[in-house]
C-alpha positions in Angstrom: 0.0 0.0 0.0 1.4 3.3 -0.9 1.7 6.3 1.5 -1.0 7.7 -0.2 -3.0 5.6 0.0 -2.2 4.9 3.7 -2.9 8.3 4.4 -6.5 8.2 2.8 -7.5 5.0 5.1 -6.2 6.6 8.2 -8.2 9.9 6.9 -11.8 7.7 7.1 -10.9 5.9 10.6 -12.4 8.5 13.0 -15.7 8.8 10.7 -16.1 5.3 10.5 -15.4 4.7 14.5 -17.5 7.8 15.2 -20.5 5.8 13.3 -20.9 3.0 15.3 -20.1 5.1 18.1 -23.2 6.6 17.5 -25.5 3.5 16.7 -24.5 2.3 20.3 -24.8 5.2 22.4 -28.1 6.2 20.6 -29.6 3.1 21.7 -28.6 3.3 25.0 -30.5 5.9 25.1 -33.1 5.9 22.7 -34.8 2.8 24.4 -36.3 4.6 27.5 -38.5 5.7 25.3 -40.0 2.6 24.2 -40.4 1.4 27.6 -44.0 1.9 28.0 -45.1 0.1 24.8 -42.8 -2.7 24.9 -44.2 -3.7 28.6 -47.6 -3.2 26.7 -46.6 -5.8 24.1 -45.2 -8.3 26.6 -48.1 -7.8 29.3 -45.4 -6.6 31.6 -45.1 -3.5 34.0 -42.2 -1.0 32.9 -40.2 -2.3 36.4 -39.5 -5.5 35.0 -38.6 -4.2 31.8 -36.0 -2.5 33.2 -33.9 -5.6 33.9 -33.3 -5.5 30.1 -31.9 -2.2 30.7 -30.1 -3.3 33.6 -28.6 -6.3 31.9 -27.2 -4.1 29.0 -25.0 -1.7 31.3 -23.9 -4.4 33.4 -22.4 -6.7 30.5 -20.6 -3.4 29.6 -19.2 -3.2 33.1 -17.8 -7.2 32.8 -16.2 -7.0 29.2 -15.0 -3.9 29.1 -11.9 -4.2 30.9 -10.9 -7.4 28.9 -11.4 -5.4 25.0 -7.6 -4.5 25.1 -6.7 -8.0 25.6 -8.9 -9.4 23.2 -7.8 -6.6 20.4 -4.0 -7.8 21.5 -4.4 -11.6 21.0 -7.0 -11.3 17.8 -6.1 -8.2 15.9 -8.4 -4.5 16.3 -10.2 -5.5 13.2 -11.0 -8.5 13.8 -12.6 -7.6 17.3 -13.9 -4.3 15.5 -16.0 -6.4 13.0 -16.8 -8.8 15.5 -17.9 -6.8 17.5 -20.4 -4.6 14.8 -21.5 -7.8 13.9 -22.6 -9.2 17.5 -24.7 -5.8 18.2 -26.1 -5.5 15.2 -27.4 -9.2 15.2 -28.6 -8.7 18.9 -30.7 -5.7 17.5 -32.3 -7.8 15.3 -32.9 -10.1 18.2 -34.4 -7.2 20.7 -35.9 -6.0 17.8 -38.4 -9.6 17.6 -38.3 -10.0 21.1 -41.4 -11.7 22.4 -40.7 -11.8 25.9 -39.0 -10.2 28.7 -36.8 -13.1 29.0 -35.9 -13.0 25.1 -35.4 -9.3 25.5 -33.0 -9.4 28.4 -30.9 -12.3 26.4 -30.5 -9.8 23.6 -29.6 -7.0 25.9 -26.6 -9.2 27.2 -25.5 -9.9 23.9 -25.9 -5.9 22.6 -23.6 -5.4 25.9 -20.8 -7.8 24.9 -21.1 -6.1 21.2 -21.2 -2.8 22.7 -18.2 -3.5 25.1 -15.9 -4.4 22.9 -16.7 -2.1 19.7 -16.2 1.3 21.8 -12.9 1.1 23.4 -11.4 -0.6 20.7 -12.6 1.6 18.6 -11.0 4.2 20.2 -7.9 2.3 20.1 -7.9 2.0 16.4 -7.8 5.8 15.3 -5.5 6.0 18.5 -2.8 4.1 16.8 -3.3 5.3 13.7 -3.2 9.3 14.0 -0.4 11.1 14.5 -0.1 13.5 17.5 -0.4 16.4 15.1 -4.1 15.2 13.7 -4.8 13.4 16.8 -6.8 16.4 18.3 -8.9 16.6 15.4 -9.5 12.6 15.2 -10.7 12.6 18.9 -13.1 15.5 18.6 -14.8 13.5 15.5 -15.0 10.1 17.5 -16.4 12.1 20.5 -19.5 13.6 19.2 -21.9 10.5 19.7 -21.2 10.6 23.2 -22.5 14.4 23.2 -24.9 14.6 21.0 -26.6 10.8 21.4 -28.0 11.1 24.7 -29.9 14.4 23.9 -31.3 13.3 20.6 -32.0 9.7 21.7 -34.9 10.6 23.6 -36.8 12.8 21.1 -36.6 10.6 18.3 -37.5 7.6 20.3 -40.5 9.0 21.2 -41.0 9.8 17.4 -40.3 6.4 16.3 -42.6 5.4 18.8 -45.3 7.5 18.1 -45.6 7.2 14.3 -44.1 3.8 14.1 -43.4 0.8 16.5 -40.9 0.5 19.2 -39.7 -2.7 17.0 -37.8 -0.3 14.4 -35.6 1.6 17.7 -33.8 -1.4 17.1 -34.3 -2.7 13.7 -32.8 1.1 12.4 -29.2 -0.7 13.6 -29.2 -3.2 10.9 -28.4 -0.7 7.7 -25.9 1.0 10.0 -24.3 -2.0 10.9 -23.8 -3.6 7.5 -22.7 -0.5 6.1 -20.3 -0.2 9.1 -18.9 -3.5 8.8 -18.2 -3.3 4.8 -15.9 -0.3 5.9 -13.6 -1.6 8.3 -13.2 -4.7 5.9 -12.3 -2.1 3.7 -10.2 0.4 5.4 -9.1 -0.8 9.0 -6.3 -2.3 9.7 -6.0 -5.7 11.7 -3.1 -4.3 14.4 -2.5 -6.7 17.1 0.5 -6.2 20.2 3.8 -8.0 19.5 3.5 -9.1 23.0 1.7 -12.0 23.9 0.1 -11.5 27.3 -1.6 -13.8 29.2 -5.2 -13.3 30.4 -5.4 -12.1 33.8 -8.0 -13.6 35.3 -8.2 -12.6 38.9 -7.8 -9.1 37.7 -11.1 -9.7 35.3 -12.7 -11.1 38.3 -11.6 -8.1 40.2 -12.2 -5.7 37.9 -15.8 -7.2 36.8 -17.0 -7.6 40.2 -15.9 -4.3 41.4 -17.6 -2.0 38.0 -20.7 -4.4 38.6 -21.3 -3.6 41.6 -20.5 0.2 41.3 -22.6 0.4 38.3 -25.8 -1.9 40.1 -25.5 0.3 43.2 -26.1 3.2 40.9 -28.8 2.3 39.2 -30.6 1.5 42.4 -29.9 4.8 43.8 -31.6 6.4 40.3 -34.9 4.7 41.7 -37.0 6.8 44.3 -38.7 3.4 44.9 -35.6 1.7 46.1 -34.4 1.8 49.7 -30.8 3.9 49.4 -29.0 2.1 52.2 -29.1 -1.1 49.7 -27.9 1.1 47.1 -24.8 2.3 49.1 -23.6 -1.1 50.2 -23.6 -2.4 46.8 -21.5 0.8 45.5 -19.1 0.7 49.0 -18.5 -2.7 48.0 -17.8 -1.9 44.4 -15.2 0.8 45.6 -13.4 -2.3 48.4 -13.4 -4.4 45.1 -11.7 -1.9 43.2 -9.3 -1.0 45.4 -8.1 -4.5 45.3 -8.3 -4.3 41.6 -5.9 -1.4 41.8 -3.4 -3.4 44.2 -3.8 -6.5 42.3 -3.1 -4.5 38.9 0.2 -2.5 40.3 1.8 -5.8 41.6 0.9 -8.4 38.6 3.7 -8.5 35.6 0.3 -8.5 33.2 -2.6 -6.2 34.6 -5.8 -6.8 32.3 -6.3 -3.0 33.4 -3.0 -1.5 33.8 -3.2 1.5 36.3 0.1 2.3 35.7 -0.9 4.5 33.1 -1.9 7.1 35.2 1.6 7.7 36.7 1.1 10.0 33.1 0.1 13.8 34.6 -2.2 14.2 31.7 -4.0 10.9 31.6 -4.2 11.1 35.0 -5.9 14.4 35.1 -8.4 13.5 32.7 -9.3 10.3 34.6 -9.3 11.6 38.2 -10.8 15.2 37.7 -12.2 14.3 34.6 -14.7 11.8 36.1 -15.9 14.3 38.8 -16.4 16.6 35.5 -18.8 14.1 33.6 -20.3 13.2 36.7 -21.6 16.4 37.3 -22.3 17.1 33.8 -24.1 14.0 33.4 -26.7 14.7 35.9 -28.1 17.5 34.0 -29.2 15.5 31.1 -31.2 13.6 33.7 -32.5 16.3 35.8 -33.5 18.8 33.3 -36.3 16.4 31.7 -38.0 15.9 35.4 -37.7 20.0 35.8 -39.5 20.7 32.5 -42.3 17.6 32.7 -43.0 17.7 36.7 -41.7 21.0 37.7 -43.4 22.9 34.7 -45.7 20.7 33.2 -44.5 20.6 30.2 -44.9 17.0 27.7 -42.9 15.1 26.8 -42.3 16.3 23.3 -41.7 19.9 24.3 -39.3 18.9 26.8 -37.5 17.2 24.0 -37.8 20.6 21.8 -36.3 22.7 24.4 -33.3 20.0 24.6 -33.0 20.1 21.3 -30.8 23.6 22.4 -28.4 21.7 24.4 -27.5 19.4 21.3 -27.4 22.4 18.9 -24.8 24.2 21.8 -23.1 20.2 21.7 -22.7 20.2 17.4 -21.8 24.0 17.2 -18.7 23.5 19.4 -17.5 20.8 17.6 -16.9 23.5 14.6 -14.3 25.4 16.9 -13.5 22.8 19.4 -9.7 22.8 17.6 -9.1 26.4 17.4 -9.9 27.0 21.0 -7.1 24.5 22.0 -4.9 25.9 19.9 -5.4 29.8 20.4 -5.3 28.5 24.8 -4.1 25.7 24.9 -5.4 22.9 27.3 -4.8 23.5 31.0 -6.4 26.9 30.3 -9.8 25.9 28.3 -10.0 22.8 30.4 -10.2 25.0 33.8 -12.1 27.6 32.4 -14.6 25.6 30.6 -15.2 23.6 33.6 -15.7 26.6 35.6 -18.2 27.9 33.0 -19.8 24.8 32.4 -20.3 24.7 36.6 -21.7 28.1 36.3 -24.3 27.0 33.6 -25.2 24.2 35.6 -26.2 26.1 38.5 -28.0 28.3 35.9 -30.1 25.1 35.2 -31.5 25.2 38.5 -32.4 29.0 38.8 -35.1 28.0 35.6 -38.6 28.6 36.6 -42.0 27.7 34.9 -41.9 31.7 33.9 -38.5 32.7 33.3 -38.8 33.8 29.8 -38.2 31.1 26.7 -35.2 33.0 25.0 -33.6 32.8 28.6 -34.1 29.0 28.8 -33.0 28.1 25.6 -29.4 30.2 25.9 -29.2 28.4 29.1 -29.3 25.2 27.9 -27.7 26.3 24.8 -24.6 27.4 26.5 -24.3 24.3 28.7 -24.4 22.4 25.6 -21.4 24.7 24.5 -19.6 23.7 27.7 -20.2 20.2 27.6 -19.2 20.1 24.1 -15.9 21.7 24.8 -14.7 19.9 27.7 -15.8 16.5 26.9 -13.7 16.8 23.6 -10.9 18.4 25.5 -10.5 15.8 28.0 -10.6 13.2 25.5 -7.9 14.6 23.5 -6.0 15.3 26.1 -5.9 11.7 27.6 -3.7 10.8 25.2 -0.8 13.3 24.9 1.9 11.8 26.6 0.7 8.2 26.4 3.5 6.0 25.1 2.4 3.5 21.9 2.2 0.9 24.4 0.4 2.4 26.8 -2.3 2.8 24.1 -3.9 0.0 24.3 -3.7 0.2 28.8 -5.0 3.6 28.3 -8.1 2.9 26.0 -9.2 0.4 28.3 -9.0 2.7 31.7 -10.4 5.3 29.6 -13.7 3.6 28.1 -14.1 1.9 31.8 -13.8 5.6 33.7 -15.9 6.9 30.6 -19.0 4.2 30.7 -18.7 4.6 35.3 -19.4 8.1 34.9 -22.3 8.3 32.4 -23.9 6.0 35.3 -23.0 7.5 37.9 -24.2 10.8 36.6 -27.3 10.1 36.4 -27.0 8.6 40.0 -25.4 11.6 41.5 -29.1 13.5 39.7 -31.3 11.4 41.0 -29.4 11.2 44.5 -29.0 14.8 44.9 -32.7 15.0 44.0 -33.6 12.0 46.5 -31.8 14.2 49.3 -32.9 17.6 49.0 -36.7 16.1 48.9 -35.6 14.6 52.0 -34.5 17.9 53.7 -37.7 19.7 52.2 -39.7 17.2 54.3 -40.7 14.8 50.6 -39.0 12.0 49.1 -38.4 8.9 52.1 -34.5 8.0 52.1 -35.6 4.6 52.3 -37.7 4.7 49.2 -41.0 3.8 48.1 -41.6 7.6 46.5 -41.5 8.5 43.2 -40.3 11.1 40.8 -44.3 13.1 40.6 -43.6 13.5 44.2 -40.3 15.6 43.5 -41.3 19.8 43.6 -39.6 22.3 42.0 -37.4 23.4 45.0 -36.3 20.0 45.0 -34.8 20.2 41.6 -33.0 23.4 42.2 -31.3 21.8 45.0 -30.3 18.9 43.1 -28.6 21.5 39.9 -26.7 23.0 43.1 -25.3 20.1 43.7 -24.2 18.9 40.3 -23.0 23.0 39.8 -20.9 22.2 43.2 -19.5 19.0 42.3 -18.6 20.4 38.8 -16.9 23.9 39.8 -14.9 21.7 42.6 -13.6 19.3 39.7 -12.0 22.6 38.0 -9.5 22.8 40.5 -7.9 19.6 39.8 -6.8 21.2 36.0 -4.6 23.7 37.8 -1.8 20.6 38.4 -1.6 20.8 34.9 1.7 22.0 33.3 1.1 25.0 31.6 2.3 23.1 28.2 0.2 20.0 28.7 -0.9 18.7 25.4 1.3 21.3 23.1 2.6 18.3 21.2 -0.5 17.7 20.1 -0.7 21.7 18.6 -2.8 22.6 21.7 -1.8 26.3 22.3 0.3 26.5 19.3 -0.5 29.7 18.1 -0.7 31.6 21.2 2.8 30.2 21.9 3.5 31.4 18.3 2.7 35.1 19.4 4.7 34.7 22.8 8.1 33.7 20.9 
């Protein structure tokens, strides 16, 4: 293959990544929708629908950690394919589902799909993009993970509507096949030169430990579920995983190799990072709730004033480069955080008559934020990881990434939980529900998330002031200086 040539299949990567990134995170979130008329058609209630949901995210926590082993031993393409192949056939399978049982099967085989297509996915353009277009590469495969969750729910409930919730799924199958003819085509089938062995008290570890994090989360999203269950399930997620940390520093071949974040930058984005997303994250769930209980608002115009927040999500991505190169990294990612803090404190100042133009550059600009330091933080991850770190790196990073979507939406509906508590509402214990959250309630909970997020600023200041230049972040303003 000429370098030409070489240069035109490495061009296509990130597009080609950032597709099926956004066929799986869109129907992460695009099902919640469907909810109601799947239980309908299977003569269930919506509770024990969930376990389908449940199911899904928890097979995510489980394979994750082994995808950089797998992509090692069998080659990135190979997995890559496999792995568009396996959720796309488990589509199909959801899709014709005629029972919850069937349903939750095809859930657990989406999850193993979906576990092993995102991270090394991410590994693929990783290892083949130079530092110098590697910002650019990373903003393209990041979009889905912006822009997904906010669009998932609207057209859900459009499929829904003027369709059947059959075709949330069945809509995979095109993308999939068209997906899967390109990376026969275009990616390349990498493997390590090193032959590790599969650590298997460290997948043990590790898939205990995100289990049970990720369980205990989703129980403390439910007003109906006593909290005190939810904690002991997370605290013993967090004793797991400390003993997945020890394990991984003392073993000769970690399956998740924390010795990757001994790098300042990937550490950063991993440690301050995930208090970022997490309070983020929680406004995605919490604004919904304000506008349908705290308003009255449906369900479609909820999704219309959303619709801002993705706009604010795709028109950063136009600039997202330019930023980092006019400021440079440690300054847009401790500004933006700030900003984005600020916005989501903003969130909870909305009432049902501040004025509509208000409301929509609110959420407009908290798309901006999001956008920006999303992007940044996944650029940034890599700047100073070594090529064979790479593959270490991908791993910790889709593990930290899929633990804080979760817990996002945890820390909303906890924060939520609690300040109903303290306004004399919600029961700790459970048994309540979301109607029974009031509007004070939900300011409360966007002060929290605001908190949370403005206190993760401060860990960008450890940054050295030229973290990420070799990647042409601050490039120009340096340009000026000399």
């Amino acid at each position: 293959m000429t370098a030409g040539q070489n240069s035109s299949r490495t061009h296509w990567l990130p597009f080609i990544v950032a597709a099926t990134f956004f066929m799986e995170y869109l129907d992460t979130t695009i099902i919640a929708t469907a909810l109601p008329q799947m239980a309908q058609a299977f003569k269930v209630g919506p509770n024990e629908l969930s376990l389908g949901m449940t199911a899904y995210m928890l097979t995510l926590a489980v394979f994750i950690p082994i995808s950089g082993w797998v992509a090692d031993r069998l080659g990135s393409r190979t997995v890559f394919g496999s792995a568009i192949v396996i959720f796309t056939l488990a589509s199909v399978l959801c899709g014709i589902s005629g029972s919850v049982f069937e349903f939750t099967a095809a859930r657990i085989l989406q999850g193993m799909g979906g576990a092993l297509m995102v991270p090394v996915g991410r590994l693929i353009v990783v290892r083949n993009t130079g530092k110098d277009k590697l910002m650019k590469a990373i903003s393209t495969i990041t979009w889905p993970a912006i822009v997904a969750p906010v669009v998932g729910p609207s057209l859900g409930g459009f499929i829904t509507t003027y369709f059947s919730w059959h075709w949330i799924f069945l809509i995979n199958v095109p993308f999939g096949i068209a997906a899967l003819i390109a990376v026969a085509t275009i990616v390349p089938n990498e493997r390590s030169t090193q032959r590790r062995p599969l650590d298997m008290v460290g997948f043990f570890l590790s898939g205990t430990a995100l289990t049970s994090l990720l369980y205990g989360t989703e129980l403390a999203s439910h007003a109906e579920t006593n909290l005190a269950v939810a904690i002991l399930f997370i605290l013993a997620g967090i004793v797991l995983g400390v003993f997945s940390y020890r394990h991984g520093m003392r073993s000769a071949h970690p399956l998740l190799d924390y010795s990757t974040l001994r790098v300042p930058t990937f550490n950063v984005t991993i440690v301050a990072g995930s208090f970022t997303r997490i309070g983020i994250e929680a406004v995605p769930y919490l604004l919904p709730l304000l506008f349908q209980i705290g308003f009255g608002l449906s369900a479609f115009h909820s999704g219309l004033l959303l619709l801002a927040s993705a706009l604010g999500n795709l028109g950063m991505k136009m600039f997202t480069t330019q930023v980092l190169q006019r400021f440079g990294f440690r300054r847009v990612s401790l500004t933006n955080a700030t900003i984005a803090g600020v916005f989501v404190l903003a969130c909870g100042l909305l009432t049902a008559t501040t004025p509509l133009p208000v409301v929509v550059l609110t959420i407009f600009v908290y798309g901006l934020s999001r956008s920006m330091q999303f992007s940044t933080l996944a650029t940034l991850a890599y700047a100073d990881v070594t090529e064979a770190q790479k593959s270490a790196a991908s791993t910790l990073w889709s593990v930290a990434q899929q633990m804080t979507i979760g817990m996002g939406i945890a820390f909303g509906a906890l924060a939520l939980r609690i300040a109903s508590y303290f306004n004399g509402g919600a029961d700790l214990a459970g048994g309540g529900s979301v109607a029974h959250f009031s509007v004070t309630d939900f300011h409360w909970a966007f002060a929290m998330a605001g908190v949370l997020t403005l206190c993760s600023a401060l860990g960008y200041r450890t940054l050295a002031k030229d973290a990420g230049n070799n990647l042409g972040g601050g490039a120009r303003g340096n340009a000026k200086g000399r």
